[in-house]
C-alpha positions in Angstrom: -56.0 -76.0 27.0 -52.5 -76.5 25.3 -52.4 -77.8 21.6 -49.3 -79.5 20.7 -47.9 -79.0 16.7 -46.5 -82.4 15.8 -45.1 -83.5 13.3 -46.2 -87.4 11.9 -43.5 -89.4 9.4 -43.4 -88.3 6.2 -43.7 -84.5 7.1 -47.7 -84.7 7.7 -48.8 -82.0 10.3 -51.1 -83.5 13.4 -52.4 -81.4 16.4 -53.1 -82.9 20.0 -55.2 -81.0 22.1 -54.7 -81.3 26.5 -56.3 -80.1 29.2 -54.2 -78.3 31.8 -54.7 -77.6 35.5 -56.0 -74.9 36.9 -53.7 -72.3 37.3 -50.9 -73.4 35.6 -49.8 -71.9 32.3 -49.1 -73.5 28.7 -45.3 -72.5 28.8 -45.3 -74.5 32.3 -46.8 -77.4 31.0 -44.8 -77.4 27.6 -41.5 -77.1 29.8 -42.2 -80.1 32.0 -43.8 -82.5 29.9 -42.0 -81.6 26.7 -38.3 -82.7 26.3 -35.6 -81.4 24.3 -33.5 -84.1 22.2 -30.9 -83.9 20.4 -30.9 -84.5 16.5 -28.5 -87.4 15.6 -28.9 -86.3 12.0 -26.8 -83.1 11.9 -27.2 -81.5 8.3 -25.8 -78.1 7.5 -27.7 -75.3 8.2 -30.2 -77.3 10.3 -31.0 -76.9 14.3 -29.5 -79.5 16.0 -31.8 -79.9 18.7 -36.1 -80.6 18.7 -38.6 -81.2 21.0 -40.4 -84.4 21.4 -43.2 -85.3 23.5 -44.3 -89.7 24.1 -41.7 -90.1 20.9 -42.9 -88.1 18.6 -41.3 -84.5 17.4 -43.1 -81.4 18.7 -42.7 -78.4 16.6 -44.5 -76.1 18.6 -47.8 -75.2 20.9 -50.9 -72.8 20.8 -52.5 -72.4 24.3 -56.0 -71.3 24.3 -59.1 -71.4 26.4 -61.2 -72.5 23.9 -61.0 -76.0 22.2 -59.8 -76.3 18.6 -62.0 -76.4 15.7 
């Protein structure tokens, strides 16, 4: 199981839990379904670049092989 960190509008925290196939790894799954994008927003000091998965900003994953609670 692989449970994305994203982040909703307004800076609200959400987490989306998946199932992944057998055998394949979260960092696997992250890299292929997970793009990176470019922020069009450039501010100093920032990271110019984020991860966005169906539109909406990913800021990270926790794999685990129990579901959340």
């Amino acid at each position: 199981m692989i449970i994305l960190v994203i982040q909703q509008f307004g800076g609200e925290i959400k987490q989306t839990s998946f199932e992944i196939a057998s055998g394949e790894s979260c960092s696997s799954w992250f890299n292929s379904n997970v793009k990176l994008k470019e922020n069009k927003k450039k501010k100093l000091f920032s990271n110019h670049v984020y991860h966005e998965y169906k539109g909406k900003k990913v800021i990270g994953y926790i794999c685990s092989d129990h579901p959340p609670q």
